[in-house]
TORKOL-4160 file (C-alpha; in steps of 0.2 Angstrom, whole numbers, padded with zeros to 4 digits, m for minus):
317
<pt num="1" X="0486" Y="0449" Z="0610"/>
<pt num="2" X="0503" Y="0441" Z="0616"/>
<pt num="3" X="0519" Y="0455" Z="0615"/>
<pt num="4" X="0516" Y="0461" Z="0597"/>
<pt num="5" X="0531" Y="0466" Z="0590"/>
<pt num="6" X="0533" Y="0485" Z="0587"/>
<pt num="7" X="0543" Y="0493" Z="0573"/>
<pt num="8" X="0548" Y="0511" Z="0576"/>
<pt num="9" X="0552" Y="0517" Z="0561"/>
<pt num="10" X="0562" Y="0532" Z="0559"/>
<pt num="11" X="0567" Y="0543" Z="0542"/>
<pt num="12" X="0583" Y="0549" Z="0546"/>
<pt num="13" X="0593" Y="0566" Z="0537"/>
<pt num="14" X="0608" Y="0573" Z="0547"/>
<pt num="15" X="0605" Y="0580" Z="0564"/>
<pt num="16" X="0614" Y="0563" Z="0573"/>
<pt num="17" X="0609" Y="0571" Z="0590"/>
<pt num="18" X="0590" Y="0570" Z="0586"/>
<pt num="19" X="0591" Y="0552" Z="0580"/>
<pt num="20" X="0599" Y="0546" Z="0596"/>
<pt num="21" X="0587" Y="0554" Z="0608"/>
<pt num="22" X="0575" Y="0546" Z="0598"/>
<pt num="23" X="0584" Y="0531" Z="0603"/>
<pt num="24" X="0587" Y="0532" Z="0621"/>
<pt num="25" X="0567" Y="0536" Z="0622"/>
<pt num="26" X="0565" Y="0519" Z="0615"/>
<pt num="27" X="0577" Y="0512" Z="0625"/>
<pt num="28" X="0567" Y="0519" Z="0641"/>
<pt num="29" X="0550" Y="0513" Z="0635"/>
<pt num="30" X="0543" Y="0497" Z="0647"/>
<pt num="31" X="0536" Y="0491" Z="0633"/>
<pt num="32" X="0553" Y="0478" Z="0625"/>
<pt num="33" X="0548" Y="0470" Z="0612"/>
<pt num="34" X="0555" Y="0483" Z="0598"/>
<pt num="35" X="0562" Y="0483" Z="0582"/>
<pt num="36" X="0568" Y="0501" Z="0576"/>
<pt num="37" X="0571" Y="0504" Z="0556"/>
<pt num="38" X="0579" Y="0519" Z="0551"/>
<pt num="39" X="0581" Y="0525" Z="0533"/>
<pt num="40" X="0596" Y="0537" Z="0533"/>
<pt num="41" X="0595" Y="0552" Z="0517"/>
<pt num="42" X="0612" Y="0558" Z="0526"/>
<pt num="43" X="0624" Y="0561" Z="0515"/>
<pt num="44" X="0638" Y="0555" Z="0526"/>
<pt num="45" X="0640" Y="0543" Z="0540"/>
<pt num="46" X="0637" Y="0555" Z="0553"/>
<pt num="47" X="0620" Y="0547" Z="0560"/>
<pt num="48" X="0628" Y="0527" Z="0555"/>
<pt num="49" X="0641" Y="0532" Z="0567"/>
<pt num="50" X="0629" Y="0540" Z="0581"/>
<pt num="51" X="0619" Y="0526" Z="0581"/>
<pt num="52" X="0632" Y="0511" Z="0581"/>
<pt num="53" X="0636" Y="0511" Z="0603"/>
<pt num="54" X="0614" Y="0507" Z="0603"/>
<pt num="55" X="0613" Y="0494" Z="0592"/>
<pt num="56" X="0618" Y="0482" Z="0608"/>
<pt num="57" X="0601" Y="0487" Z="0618"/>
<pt num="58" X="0590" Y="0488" Z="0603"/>
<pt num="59" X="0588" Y="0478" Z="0588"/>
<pt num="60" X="0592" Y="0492" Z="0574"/>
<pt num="61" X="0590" Y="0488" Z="0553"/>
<pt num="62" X="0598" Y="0501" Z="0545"/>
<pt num="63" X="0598" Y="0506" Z="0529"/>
<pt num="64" X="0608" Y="0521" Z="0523"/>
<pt num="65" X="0599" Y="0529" Z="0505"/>
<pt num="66" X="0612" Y="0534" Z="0490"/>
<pt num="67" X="0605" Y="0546" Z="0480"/>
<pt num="68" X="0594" Y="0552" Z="0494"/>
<pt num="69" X="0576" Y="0546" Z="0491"/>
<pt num="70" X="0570" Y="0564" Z="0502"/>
<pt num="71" X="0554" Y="0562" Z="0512"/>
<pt num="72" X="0541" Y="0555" Z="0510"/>
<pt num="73" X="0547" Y="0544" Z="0500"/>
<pt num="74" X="0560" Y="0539" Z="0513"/>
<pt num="75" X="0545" Y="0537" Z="0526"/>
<pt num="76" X="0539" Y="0526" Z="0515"/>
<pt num="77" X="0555" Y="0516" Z="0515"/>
<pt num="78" X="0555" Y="0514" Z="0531"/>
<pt num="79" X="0539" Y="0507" Z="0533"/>
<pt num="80" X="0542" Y="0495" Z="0520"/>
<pt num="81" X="0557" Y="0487" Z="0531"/>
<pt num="82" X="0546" Y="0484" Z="0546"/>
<pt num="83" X="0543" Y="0469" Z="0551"/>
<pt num="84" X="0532" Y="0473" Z="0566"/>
<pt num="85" X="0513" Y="0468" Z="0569"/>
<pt num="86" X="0512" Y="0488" Z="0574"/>
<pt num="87" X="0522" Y="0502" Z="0566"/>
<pt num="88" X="0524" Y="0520" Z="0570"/>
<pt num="89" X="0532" Y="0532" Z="0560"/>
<pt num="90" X="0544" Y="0543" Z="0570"/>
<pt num="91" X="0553" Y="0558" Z="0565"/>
<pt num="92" X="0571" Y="0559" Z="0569"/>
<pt num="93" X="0566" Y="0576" Z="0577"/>
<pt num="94" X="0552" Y="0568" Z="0588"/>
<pt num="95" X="0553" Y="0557" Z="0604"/>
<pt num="96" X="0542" Y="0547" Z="0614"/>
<pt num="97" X="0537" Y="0555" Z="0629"/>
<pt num="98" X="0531" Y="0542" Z="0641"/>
<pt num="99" X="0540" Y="0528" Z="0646"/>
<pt num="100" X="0523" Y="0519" Z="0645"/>
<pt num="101" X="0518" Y="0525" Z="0628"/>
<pt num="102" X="0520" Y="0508" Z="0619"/>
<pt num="103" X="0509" Y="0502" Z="0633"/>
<pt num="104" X="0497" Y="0512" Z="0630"/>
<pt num="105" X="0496" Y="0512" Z="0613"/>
<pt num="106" X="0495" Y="0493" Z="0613"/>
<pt num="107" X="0481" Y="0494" Z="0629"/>
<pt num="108" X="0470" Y="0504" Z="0614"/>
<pt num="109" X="0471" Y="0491" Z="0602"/>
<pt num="110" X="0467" Y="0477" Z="0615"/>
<pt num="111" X="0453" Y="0488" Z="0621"/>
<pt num="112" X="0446" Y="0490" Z="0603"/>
<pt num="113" X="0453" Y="0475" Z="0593"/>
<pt num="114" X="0443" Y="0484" Z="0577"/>
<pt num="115" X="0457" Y="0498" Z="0578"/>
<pt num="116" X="0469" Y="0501" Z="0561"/>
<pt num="117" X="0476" Y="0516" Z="0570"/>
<pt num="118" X="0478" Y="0524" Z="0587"/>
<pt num="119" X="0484" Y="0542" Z="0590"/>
<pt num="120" X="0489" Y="0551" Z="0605"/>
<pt num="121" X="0486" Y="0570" Z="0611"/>
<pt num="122" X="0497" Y="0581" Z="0596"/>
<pt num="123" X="0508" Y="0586" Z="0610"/>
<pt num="124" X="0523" Y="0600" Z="0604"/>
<pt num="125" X="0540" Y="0606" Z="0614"/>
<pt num="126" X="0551" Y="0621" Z="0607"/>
<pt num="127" X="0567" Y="0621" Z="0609"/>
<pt num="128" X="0569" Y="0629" Z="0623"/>
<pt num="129" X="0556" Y="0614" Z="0632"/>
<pt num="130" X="0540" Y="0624" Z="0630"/>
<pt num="131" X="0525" Y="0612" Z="0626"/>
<pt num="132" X="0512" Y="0615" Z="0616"/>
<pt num="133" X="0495" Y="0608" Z="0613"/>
<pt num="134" X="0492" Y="0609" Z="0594"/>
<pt num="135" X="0473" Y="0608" Z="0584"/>
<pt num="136" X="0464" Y="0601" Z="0600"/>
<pt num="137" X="0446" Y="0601" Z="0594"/>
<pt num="138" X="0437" Y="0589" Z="0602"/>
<pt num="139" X="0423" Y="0591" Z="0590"/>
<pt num="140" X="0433" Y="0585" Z="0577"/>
<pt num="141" X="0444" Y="0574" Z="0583"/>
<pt num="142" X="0428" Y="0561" Z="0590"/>
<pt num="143" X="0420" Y="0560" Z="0572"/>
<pt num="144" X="0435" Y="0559" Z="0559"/>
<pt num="145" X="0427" Y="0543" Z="0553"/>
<pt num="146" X="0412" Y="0553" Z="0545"/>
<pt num="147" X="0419" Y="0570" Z="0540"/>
<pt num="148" X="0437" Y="0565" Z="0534"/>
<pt num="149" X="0440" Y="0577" Z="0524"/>
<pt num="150" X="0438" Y="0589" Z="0536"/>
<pt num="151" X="0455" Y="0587" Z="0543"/>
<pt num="152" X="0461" Y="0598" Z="0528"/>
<pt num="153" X="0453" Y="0610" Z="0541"/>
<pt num="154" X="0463" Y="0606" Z="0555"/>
<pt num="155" X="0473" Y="0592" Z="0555"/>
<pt num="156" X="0469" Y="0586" Z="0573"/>
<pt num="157" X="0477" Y="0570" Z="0572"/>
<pt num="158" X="0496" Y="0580" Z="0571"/>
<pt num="159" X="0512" Y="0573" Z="0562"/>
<pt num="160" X="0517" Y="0553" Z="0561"/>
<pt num="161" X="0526" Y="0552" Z="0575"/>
<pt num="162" X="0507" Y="0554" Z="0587"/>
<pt num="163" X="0500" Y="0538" Z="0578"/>
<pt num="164" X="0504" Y="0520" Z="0581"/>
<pt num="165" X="0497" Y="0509" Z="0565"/>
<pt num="166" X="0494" Y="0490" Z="0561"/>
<pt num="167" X="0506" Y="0485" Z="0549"/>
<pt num="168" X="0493" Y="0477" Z="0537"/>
<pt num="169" X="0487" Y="0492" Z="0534"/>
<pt num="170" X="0501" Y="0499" Z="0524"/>
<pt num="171" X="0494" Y="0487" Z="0510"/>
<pt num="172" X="0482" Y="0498" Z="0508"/>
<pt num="173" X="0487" Y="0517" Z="0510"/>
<pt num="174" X="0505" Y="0523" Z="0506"/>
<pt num="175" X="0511" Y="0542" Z="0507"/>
<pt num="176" X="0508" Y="0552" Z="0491"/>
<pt num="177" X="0527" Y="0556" Z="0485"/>
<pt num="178" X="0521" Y="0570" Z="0476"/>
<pt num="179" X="0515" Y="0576" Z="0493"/>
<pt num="180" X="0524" Y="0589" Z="0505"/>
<pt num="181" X="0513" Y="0600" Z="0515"/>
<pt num="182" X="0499" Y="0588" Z="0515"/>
<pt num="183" X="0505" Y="0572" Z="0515"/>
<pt num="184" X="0498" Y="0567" Z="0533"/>
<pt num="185" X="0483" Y="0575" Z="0529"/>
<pt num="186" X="0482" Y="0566" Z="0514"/>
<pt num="187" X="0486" Y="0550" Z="0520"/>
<pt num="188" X="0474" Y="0550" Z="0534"/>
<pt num="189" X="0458" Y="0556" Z="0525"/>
<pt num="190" X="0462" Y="0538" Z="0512"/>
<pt num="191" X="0467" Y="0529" Z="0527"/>
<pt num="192" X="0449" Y="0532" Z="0536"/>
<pt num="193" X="0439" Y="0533" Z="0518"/>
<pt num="194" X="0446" Y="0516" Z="0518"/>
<pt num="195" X="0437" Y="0513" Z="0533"/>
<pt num="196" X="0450" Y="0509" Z="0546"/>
<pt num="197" X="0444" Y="0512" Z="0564"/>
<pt num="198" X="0453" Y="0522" Z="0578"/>
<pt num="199" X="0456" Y="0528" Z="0594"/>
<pt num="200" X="0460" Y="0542" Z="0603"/>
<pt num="201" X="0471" Y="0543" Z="0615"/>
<pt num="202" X="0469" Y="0561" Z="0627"/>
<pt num="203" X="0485" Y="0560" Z="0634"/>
<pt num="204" X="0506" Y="0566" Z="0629"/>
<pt num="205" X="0516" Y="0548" Z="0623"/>
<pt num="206" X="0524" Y="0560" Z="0610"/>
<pt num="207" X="0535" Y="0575" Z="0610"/>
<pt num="208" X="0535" Y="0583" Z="0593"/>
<pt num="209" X="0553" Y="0593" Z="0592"/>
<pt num="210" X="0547" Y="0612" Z="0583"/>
<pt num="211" X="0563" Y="0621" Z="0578"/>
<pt num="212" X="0569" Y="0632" Z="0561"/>
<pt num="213" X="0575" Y="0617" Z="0551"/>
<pt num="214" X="0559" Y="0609" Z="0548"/>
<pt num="215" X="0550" Y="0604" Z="0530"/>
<pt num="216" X="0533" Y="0613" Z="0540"/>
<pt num="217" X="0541" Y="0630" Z="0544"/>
<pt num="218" X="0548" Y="0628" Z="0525"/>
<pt num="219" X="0530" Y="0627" Z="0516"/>
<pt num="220" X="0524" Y="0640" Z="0527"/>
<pt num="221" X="0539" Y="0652" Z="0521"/>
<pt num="222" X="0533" Y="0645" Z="0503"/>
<pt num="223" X="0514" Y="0649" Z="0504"/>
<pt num="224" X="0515" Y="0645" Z="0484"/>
<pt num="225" X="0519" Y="0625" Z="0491"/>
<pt num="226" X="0503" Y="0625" Z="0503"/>
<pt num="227" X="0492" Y="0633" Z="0488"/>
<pt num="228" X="0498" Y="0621" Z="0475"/>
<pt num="229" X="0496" Y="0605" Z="0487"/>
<pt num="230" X="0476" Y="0612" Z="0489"/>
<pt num="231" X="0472" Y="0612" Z="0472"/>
<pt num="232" X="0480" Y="0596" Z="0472"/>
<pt num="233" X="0473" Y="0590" Z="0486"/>
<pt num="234" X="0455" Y="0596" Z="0479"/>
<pt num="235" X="0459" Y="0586" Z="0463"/>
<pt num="236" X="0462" Y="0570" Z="0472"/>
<pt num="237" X="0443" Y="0570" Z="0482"/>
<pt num="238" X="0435" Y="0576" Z="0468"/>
<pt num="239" X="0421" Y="0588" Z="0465"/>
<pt num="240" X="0408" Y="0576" Z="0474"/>
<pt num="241" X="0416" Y="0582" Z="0489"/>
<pt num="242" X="0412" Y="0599" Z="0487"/>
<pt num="243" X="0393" Y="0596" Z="0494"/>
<pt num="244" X="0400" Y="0598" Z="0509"/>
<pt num="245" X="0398" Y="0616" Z="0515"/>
<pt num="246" X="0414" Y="0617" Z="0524"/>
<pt num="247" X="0424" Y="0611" Z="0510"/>
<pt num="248" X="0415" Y="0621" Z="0498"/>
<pt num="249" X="0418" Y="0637" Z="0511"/>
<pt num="250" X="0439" Y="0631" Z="0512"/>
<pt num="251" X="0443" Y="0633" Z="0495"/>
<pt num="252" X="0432" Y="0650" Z="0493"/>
<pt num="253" X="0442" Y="0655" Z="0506"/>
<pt num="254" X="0457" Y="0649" Z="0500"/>
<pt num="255" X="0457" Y="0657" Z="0482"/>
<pt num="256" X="0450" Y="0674" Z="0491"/>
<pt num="257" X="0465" Y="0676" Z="0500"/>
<pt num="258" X="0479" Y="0672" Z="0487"/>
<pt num="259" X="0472" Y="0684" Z="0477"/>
<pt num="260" X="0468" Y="0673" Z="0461"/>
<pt num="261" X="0458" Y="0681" Z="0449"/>
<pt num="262" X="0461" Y="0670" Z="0436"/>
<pt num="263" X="0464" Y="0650" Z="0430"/>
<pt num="264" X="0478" Y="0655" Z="0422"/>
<pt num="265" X="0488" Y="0661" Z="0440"/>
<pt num="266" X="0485" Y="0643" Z="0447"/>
<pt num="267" X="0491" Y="0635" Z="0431"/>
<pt num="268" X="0507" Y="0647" Z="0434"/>
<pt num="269" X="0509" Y="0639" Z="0452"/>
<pt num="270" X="0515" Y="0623" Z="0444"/>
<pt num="271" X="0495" Y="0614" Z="0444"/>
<pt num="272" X="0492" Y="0608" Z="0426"/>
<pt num="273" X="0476" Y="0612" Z="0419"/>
<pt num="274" X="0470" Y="0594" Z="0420"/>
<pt num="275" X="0471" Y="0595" Z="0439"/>
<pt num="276" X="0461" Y="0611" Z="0441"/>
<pt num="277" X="0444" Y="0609" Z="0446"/>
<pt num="278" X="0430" Y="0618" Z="0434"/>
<pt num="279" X="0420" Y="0621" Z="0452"/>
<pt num="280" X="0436" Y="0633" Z="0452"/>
<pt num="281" X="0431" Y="0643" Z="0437"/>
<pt num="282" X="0411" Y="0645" Z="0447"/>
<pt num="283" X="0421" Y="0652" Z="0461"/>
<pt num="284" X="0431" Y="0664" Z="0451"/>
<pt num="285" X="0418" Y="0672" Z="0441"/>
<pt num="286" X="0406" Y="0678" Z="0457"/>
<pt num="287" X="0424" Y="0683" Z="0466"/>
<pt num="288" X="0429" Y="0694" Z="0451"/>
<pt num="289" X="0413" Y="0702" Z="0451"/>
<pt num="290" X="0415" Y="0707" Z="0472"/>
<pt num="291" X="0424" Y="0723" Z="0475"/>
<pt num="292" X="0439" Y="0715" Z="0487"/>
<pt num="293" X="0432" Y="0725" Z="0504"/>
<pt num="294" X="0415" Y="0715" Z="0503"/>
<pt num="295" X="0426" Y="0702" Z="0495"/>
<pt num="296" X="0436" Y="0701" Z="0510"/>
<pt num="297" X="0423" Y="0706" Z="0523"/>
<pt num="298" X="0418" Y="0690" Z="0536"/>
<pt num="299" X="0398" Y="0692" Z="0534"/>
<pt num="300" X="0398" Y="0696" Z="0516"/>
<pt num="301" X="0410" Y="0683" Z="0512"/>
<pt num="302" X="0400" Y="0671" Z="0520"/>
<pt num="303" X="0382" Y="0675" Z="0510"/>
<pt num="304" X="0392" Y="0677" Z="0492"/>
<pt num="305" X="0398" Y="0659" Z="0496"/>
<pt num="306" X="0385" Y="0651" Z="0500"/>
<pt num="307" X="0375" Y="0658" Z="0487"/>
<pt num="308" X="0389" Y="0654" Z="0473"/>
<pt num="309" X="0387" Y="0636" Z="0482"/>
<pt num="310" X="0368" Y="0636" Z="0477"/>
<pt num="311" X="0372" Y="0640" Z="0461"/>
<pt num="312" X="0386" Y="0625" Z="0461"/>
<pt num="313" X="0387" Y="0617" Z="0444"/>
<pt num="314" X="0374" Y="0602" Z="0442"/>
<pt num="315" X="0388" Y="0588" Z="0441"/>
<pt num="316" X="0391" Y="0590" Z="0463"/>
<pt num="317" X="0372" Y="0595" Z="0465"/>
């Protein structure tokens, strides 16, 4: 592999200050041969300003979004404007941590030529420079390629910004616009059910930026947005995926603790009633029948699922 070109590709919306020390962590990187796209949502020029004094050091395509195409349809912008053999999809908010990163990246790629994707520890630093590991399970994060769907459990692989991707591959796999709170999740699980390969790499090439203003901390002051995107989410894989135990168990779990006692509430939450499981309706009818203290109780909970998953409709037998 002779000097790849890389595309960093960043969805911009306001915060100027994030964007350019995005910037200057790609300007630090050993690794030269770079392309950055950004695909600006702002609604001003603040962050076509910010970036104008860097476009002498990197090669910069800009392209500024009017009306605001609002993410992830602007991530999907950018990526379409890469012109790298690699890409990796950057958050304004994120950085690259080690000035080696797109090294090492590359190294993993060399190392396992079969590779659509590598992606690095999911590494995050709060504002006030805290880091923290996030989802770290090594069990899972060594056999995506045969349990994909369990990153709906815990979505080890982190946001974007951790994975570098080969740029064929967004042929193949786009983010679903519809998407918010589990888009990546989403677009990993078809990304490996495609059967792309990966690597893992144990180490912190990313910083992932947490503070108040993010689209996560949003959904999870919107629980009705995570609930919707599961049902969603369940619609998409289909009720063949609900042989798997621990799938099975997730969305028992999940209907348990949003209270819903009927179709009608999740129809009310913005799902139409073509998108609704009927493996939904088995759930319901042994959960309504449960007073909500064994209902809610660990053991109990367990045996009443497993025993409603026994007696699954014959259609995901």
């Amino acid at each position: 592999m002779s000097e790849p070109l890389i595309s960093i590709c960043i969805p911009a919306y306001k915060k100027p200050d994030f964007v350019v020390r995005l910037l200057k962590s790609v300007m630090q990187q050993t690794y030269k041969r770079v392309e950055v796209v950004i695909s600006d949502d702002s609604p001003d020029d603040t962050v076509k300003i910010a970036i104008e004094p860097y476009k002498s050091e990197l090669s910069i395509v800009y392209i500024q979004n009017s009306p605001a195409l609002k993410s992830p349809a602007n991530w999907n912008n950018a990526i379409r404007h890469a012109k790298g053999d690699f890409f990796v999809l950057l958050h304004q908010d994120d950085w690259l941590f080690d000035a080696e990163a797109l090294n090492k990246y590359l190294k993993a790629f060399r190392d396992k030529p079969e590779a659509g994707f590598v992606f690095c520890k999911n590494t995050a630093v709060t504002e006030d420079g805290k880091e923290i590991v996030l989802q770290h399970i090594p069990g899972l994060l060594h056999r995506l390629s045969k349990t994909p769907l369990h990153l709906v459990l815990a979505q080890v692989i982190g946001p974007p910004s951790n994975t570098m991707l080969r740029t064929n591959l967004r042929d193949k796999v786009q983010y679903d616009e519809e998407l918010i709170w589990l888009v990546d999740v989403d677009y990993y699980v078809r990304v490996l059910q495609a059967g792309f390969e990966y690597v893992y790499l144990d180490q912190h090439l990313v910083s992932i930026g947490l503070h108040e203003d993010q689209t996560t901390v949003f959904c999870r002051n919107n629980s009705d947005i995570i609930f919707k995107e599961n049902i969603l989410f369940a619609y998409k894989i289909g009720e063949g995926a609900f042989k798997d135990l621990k799938i099975y168990d997730y969305y028992w779990r999940l209907l348990r603790n949003d209270g819903v006692k009927a179709i009608e509430q999740i129809i009310n939450s913005g799902v139409v009633s073509e998108k609704i499981l009927p493996l939904f309706s088995h759930m319901l009818n042994l959960q309504n029948k449960m007073p909500r203290p064994i209902l809610k109780f660990g053991i109990s909970s367990k045996i009443l699922m497993f025993l409603n998953y026994l007696t699954r409709p014959e259609q995901i037998q």
